[in-house]
N, CA and C atoms as an extended XYZ file, in Angstrom:
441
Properties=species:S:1:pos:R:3:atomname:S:1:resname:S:1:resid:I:1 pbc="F F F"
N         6.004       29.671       -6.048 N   UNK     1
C         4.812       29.032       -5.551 CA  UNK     1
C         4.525       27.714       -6.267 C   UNK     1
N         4.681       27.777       -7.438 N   UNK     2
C         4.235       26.192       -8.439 CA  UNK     2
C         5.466       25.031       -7.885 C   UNK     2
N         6.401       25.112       -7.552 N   UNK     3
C         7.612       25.001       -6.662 CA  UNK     3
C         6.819       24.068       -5.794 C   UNK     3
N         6.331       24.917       -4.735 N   UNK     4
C         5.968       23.985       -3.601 CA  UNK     4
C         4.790       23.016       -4.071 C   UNK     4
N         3.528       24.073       -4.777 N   UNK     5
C         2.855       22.870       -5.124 CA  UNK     5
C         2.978       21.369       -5.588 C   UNK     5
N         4.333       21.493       -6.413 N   UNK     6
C         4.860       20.095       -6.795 CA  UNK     6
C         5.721       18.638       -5.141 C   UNK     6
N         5.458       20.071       -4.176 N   UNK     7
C         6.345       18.752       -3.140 CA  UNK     7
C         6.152       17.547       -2.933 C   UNK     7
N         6.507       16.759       -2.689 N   UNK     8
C         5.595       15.393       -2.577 CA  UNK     8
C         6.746       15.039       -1.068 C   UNK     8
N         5.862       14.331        0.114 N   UNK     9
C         6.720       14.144        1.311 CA  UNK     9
C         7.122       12.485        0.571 C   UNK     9
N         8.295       12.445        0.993 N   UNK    10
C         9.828       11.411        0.910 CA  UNK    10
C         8.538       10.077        1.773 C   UNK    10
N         7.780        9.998        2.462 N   UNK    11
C         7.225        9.396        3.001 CA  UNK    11
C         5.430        9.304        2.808 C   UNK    11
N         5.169        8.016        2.082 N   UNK    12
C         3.287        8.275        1.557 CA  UNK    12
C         2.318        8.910        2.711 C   UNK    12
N         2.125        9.887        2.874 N   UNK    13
C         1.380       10.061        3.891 CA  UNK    13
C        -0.509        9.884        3.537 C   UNK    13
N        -1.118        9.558        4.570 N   UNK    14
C        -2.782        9.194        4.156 CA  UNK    14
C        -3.686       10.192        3.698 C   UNK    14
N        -2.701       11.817        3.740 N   UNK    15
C        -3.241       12.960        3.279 CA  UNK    15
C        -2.584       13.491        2.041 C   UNK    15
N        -1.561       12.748        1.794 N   UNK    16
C        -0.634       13.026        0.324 CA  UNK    16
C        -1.454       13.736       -0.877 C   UNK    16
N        -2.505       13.157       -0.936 N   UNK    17
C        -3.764       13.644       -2.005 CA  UNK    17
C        -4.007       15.548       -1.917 C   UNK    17
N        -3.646       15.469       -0.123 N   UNK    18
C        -4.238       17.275       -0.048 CA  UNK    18
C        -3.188       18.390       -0.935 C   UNK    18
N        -1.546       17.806       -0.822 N   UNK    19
C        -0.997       18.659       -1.221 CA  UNK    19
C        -0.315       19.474        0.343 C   UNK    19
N         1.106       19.973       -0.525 N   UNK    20
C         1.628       21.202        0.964 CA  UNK    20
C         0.653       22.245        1.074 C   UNK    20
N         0.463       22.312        2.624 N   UNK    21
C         1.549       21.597        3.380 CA  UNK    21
C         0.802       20.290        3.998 C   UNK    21
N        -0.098       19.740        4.013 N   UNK    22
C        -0.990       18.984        4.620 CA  UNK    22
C        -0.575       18.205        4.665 C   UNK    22
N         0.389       17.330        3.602 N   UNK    23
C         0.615       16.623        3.076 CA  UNK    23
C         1.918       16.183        3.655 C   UNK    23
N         2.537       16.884        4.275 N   UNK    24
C         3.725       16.392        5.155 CA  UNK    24
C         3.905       17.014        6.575 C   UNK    24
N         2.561       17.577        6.822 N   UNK    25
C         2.107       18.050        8.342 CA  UNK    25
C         2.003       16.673        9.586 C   UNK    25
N         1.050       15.437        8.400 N   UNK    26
C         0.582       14.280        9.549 CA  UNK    26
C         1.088       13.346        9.175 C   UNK    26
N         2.533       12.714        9.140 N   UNK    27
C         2.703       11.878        8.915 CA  UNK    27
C         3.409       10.734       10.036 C   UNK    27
N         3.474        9.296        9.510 N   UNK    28
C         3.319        8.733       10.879 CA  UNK    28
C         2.851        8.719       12.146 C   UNK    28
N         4.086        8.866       12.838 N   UNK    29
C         4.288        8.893       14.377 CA  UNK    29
C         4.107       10.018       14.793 C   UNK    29
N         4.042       11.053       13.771 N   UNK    30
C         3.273       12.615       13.959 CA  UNK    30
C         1.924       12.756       14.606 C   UNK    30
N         1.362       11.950       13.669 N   UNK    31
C         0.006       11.422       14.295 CA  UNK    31
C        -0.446       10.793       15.541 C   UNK    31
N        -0.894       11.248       16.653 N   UNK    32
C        -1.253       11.107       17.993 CA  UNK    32
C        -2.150        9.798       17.537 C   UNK    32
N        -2.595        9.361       16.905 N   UNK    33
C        -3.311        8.280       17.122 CA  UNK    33
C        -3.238        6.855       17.542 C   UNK    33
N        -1.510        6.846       16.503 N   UNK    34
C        -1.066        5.835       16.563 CA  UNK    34
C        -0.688        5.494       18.447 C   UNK    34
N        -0.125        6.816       18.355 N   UNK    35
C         0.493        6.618       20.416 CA  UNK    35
C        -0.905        6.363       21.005 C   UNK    35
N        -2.078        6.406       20.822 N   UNK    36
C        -3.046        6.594       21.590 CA  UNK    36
C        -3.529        4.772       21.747 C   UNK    36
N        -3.177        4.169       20.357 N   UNK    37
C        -3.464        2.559       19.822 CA  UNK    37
C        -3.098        2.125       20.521 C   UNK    37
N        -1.651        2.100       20.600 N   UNK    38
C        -0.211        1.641       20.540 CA  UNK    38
C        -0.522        0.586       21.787 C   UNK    38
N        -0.884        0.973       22.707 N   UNK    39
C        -1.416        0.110       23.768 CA  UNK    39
C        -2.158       -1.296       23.939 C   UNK    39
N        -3.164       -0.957       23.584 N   UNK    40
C        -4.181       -2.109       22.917 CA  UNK    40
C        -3.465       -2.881       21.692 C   UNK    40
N        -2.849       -2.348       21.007 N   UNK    41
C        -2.312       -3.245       19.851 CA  UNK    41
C        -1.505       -3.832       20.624 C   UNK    41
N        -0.471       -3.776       21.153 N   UNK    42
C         0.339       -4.467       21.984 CA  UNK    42
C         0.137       -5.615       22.082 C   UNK    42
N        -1.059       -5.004       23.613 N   UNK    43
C        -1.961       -6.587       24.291 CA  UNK    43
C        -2.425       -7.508       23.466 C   UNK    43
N        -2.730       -6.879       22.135 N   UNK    44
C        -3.665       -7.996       21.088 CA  UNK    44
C        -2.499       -8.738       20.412 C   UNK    44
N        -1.155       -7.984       19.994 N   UNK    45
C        -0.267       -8.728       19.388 CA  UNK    45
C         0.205      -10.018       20.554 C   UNK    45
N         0.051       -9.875       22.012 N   UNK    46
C         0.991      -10.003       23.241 CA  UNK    46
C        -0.184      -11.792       22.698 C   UNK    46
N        -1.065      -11.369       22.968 N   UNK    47
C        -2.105      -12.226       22.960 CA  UNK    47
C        -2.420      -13.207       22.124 C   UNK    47
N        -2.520      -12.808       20.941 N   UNK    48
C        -2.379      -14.008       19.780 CA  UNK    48
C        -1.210      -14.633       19.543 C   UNK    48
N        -0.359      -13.676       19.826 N   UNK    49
C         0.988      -14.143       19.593 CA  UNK    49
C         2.128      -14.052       18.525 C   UNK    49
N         3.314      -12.965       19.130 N   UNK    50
C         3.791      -12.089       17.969 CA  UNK    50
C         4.259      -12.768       16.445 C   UNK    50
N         4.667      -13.733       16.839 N   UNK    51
C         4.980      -15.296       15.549 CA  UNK    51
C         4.168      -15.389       14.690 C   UNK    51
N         3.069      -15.951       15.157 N   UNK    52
C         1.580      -16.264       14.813 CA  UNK    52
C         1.206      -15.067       13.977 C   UNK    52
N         1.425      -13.850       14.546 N   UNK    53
C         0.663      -12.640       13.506 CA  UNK    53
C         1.253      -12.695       12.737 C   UNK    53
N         2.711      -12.521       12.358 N   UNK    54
C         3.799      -12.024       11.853 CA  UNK    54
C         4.076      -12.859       10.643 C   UNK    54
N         3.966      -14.281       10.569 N   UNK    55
C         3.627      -15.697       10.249 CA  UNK    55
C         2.458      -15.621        9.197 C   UNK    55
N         1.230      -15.324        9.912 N   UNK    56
C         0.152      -15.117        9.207 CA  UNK    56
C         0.086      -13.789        8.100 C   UNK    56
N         1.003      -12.551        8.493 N   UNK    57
C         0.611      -11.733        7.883 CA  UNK    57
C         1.906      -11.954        6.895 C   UNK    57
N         3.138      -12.585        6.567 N   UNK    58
C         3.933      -13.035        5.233 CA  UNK    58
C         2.794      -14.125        4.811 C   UNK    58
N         2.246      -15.207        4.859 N   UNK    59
C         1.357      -15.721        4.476 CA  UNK    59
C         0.462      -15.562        3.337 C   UNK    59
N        -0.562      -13.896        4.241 N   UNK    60
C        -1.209      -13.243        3.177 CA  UNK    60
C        -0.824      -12.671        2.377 C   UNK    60
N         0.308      -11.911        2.456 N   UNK    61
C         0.826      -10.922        1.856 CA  UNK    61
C         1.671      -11.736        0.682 C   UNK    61
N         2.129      -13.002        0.521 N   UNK    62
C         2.309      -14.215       -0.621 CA  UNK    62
C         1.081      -13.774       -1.721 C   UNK    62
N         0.262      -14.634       -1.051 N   UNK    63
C        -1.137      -14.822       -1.779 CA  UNK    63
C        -1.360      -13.725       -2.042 C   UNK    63
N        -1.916      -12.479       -1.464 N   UNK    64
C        -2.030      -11.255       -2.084 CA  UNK    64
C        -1.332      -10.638       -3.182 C   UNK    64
N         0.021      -10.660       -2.749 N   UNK    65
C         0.785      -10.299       -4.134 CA  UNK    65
C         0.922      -10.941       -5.294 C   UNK    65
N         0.520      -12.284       -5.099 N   UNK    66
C         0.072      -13.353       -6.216 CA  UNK    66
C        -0.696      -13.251       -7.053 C   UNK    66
N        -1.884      -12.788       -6.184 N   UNK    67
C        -3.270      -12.599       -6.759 CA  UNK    67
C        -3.367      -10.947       -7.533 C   UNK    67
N        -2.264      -10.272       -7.077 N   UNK    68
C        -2.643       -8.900       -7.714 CA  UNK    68
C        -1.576       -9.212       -8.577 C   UNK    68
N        -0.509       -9.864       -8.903 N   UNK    69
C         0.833      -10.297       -9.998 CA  UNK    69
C        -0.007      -11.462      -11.215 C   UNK    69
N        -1.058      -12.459      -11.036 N   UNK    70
C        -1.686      -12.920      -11.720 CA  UNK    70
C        -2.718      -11.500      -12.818 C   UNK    70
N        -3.293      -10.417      -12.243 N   UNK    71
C        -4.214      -10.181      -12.609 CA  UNK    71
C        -3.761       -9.058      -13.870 C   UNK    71
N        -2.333       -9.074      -13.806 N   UNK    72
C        -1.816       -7.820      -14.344 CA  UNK    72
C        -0.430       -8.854      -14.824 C   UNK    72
N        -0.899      -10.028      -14.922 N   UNK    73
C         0.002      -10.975      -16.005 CA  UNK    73
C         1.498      -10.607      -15.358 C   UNK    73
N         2.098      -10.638      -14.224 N   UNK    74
C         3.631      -10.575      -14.062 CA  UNK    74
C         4.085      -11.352      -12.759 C   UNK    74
N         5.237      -10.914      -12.341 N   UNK    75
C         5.325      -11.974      -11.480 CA  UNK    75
C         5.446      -10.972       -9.608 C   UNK    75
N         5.524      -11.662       -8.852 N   UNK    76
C         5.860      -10.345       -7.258 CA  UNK    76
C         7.262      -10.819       -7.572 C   UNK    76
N         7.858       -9.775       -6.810 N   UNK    77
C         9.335       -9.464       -6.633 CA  UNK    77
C         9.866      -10.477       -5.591 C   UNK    77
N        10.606      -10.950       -5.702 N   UNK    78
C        11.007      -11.601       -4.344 CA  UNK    78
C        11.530      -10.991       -3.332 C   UNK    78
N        11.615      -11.385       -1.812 N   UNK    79
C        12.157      -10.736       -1.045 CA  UNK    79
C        11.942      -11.102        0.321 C   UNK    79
N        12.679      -10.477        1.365 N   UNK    80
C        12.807      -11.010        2.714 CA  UNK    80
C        11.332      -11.339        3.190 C   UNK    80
N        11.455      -12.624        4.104 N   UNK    81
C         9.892      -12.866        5.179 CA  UNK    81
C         8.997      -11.753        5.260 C   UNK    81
N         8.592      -11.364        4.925 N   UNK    82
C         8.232       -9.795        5.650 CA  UNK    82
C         6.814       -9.799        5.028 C   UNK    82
N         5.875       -9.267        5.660 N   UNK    83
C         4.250       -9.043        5.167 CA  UNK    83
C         3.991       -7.978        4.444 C   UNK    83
N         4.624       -7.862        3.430 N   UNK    84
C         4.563       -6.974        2.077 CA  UNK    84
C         5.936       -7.231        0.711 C   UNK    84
N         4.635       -7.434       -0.231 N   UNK    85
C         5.335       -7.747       -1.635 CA  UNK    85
C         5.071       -6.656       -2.701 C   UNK    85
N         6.192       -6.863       -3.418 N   UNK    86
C         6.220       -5.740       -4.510 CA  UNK    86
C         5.714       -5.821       -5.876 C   UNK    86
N         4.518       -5.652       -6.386 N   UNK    87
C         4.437       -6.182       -7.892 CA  UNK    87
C         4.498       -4.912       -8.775 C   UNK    87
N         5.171       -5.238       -9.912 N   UNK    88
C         5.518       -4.795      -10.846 CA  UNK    88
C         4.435       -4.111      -11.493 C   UNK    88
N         3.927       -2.909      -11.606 N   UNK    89
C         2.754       -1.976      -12.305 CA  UNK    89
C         3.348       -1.185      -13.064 C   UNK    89
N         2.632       -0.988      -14.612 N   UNK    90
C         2.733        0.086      -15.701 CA  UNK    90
C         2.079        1.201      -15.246 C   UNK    90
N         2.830        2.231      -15.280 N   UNK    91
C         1.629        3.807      -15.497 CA  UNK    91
C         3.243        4.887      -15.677 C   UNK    91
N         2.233        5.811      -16.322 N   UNK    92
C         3.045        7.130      -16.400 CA  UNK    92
C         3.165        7.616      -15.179 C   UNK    92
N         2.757        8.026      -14.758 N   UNK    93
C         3.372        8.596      -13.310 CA  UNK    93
C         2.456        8.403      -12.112 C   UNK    93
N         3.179        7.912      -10.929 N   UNK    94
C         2.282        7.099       -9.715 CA  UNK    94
C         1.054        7.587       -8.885 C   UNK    94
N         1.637        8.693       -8.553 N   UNK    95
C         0.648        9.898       -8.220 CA  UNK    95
C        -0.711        9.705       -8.721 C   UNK    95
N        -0.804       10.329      -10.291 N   UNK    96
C        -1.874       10.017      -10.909 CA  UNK    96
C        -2.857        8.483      -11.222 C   UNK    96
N        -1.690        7.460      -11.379 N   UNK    97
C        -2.336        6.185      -11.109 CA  UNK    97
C        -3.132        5.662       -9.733 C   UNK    97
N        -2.424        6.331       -8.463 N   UNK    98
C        -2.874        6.034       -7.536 CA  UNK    98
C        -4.519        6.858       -7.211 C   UNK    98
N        -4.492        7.989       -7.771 N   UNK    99
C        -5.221        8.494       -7.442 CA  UNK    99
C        -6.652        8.413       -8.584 C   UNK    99
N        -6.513        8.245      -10.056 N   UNK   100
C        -7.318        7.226      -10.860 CA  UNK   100
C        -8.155        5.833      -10.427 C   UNK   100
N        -7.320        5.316       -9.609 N   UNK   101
C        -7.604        3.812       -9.378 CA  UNK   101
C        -8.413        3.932       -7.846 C   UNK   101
N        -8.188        5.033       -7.123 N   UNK   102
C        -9.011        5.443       -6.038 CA  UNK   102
C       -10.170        5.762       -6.135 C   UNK   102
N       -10.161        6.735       -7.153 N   UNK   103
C       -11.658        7.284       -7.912 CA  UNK   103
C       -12.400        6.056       -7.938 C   UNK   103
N       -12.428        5.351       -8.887 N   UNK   104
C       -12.843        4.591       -9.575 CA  UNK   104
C       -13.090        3.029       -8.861 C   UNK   104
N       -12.368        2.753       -7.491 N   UNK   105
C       -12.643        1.738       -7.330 CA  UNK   105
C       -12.528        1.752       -5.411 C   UNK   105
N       -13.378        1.197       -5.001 N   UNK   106
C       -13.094        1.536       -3.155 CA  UNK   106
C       -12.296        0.386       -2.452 C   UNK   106
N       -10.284        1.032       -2.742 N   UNK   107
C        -9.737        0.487       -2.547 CA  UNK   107
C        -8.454        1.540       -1.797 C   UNK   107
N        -7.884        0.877       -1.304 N   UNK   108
C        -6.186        1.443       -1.166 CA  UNK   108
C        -5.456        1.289       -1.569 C   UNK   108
N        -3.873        1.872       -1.965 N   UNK   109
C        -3.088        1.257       -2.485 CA  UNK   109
C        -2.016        2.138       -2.266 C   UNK   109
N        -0.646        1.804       -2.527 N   UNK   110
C         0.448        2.826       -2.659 CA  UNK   110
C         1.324        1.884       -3.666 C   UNK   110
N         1.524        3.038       -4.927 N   UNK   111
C         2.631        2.149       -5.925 CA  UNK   111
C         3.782        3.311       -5.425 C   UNK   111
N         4.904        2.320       -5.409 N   UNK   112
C         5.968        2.852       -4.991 CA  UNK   112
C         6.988        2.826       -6.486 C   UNK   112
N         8.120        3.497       -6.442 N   UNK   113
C         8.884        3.925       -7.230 CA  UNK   113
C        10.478        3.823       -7.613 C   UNK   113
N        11.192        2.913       -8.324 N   UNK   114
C        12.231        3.223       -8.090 CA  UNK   114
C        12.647        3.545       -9.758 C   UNK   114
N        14.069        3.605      -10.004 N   UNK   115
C        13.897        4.737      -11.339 CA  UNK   115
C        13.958        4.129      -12.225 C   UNK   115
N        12.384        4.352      -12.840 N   UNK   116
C        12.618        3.745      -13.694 CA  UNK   116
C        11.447        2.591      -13.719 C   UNK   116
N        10.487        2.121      -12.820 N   UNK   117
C         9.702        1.068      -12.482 CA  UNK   117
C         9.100        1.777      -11.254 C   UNK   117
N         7.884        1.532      -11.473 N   UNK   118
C         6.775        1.372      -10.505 CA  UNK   118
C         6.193       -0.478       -9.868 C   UNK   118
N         5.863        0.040       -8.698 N   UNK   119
C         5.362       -1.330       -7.884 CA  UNK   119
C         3.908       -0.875       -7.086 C   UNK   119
N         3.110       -2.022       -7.180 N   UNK   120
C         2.062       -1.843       -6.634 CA  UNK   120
C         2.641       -2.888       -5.100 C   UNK   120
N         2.422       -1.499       -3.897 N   UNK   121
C         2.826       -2.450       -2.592 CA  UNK   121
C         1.666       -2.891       -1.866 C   UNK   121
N         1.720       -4.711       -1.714 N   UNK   122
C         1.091       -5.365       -1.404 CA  UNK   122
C         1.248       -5.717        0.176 C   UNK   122
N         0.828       -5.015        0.979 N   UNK   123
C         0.957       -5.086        2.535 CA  UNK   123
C        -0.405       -5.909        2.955 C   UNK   123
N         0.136       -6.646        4.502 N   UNK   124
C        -1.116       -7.657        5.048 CA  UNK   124
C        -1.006       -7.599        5.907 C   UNK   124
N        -1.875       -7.081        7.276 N   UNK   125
C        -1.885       -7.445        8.629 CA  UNK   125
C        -3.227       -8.107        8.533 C   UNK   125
N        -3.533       -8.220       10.058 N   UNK   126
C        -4.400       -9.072       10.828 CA  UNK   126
C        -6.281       -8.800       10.054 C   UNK   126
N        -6.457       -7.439        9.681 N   UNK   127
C        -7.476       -6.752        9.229 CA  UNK   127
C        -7.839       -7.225        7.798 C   UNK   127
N        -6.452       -7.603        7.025 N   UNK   128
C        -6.997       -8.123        5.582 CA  UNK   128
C        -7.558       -9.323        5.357 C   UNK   128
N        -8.067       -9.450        4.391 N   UNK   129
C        -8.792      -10.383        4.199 CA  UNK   129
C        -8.651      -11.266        2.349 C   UNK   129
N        -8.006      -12.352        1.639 N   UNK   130
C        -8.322      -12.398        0.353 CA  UNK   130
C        -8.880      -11.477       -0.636 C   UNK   130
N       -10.341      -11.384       -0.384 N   UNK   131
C       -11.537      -10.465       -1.016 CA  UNK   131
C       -10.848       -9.423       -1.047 C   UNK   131
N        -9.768       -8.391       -0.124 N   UNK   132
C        -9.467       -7.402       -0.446 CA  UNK   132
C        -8.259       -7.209       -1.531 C   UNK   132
N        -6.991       -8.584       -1.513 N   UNK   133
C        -6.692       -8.124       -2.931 CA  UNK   133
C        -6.960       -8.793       -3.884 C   UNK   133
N        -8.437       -9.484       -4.140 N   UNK   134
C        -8.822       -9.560       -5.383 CA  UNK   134
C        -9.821       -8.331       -5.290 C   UNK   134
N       -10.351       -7.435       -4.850 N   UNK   135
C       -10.424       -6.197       -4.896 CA  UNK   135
C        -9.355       -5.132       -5.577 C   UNK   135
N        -8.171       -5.180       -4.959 N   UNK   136
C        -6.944       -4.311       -5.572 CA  UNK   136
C        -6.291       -4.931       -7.233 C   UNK   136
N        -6.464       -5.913       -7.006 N   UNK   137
C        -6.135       -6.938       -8.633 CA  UNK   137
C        -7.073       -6.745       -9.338 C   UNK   137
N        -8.395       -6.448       -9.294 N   UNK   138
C        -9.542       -6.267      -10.483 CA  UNK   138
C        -9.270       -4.586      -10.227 C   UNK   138
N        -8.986       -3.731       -9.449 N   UNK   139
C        -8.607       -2.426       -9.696 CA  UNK   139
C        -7.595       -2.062      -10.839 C   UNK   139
N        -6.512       -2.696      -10.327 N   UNK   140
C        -5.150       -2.298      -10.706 CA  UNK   140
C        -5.414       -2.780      -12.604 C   UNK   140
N        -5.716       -4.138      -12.737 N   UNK   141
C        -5.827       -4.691      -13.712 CA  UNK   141
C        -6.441       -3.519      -14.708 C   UNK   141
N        -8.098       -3.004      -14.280 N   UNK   142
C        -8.663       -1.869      -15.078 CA  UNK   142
C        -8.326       -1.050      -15.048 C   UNK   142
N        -7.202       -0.497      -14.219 N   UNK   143
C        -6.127        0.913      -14.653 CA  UNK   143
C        -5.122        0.453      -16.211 C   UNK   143
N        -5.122       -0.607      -15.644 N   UNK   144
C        -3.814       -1.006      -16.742 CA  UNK   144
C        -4.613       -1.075      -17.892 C   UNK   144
N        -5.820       -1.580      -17.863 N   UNK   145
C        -6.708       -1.764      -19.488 CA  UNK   145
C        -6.605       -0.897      -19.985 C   UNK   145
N        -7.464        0.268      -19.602 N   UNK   146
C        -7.957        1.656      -19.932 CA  UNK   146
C        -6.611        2.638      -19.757 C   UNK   146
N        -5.423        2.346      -19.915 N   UNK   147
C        -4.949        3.568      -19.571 CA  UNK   147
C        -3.103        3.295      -20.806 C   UNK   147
């Protein structure tokens, strides 16, 4: 039984926090919601214009990872066009950082893992805004103080 309690799904799911099985019951495209969107997002991407979003959201996701790589003194990772950057975060284990820095501050986040190094992932669509990762950069920063 302590076995399963430790599972963690291969994929962050938005219920990861509940634990198995919850925790790898709804993930993604599992989730009816997204198919239910999927429509309307379309038309809105069809509409502004898929470049233009796509464009705009590597853009933010620069500056964002900038602004959360300034606040925690390091640098973002480099890497393909794409509207999410990787910055470099200290903690003992991610799980618990992620879920510390949730408590404590009304933000999102997912630090991802490879062996040996943790990353705080800096994603941007159409919905973000600056204010939100100097939100995640004054988070992340007071995990790193205090911990």
């Amino acid at each position: 039984m302590a076995a399963i309690a430790r599972l963690r799904p291969l994929v962050v799911s938005w219920r990861e926090e509940e634990g198995h099985p919850t925790a790898v019951t709804y993930q993604g495209t599992s989730n009816v919601t997204s198919w239910l969107a999927a429509p309307a997002a379309i038309a809105l991407h069809e509409e502004l214009g898929w470049e233009r979003v796509r464009a705009h959201g590597i853009r933010l996701a620069e500056q964002g990872g900038q602004i959360v790589a300034d606040a925690l003194g390091t640098k973002p990772i480099p890497g393909d066009p794409v509207p999410m950057r990787l910055v470099p975060f200290e903690c003992e284990e991610r799980f618990a950082a992620m879920a510390a820095i949730r408590e404590a501050h009304p933000v999102e986040l997912a630090i991802t893992e490879s062996p040996g190094d943790h990353f705080v992932r800096v994603s941007a669509h159409l919905y973000n805004t600056r204010e939100d990762y100097v939100a995640l950069a004054r988070a992340c920063a007071a995990y790193v103080t205090h911990n």
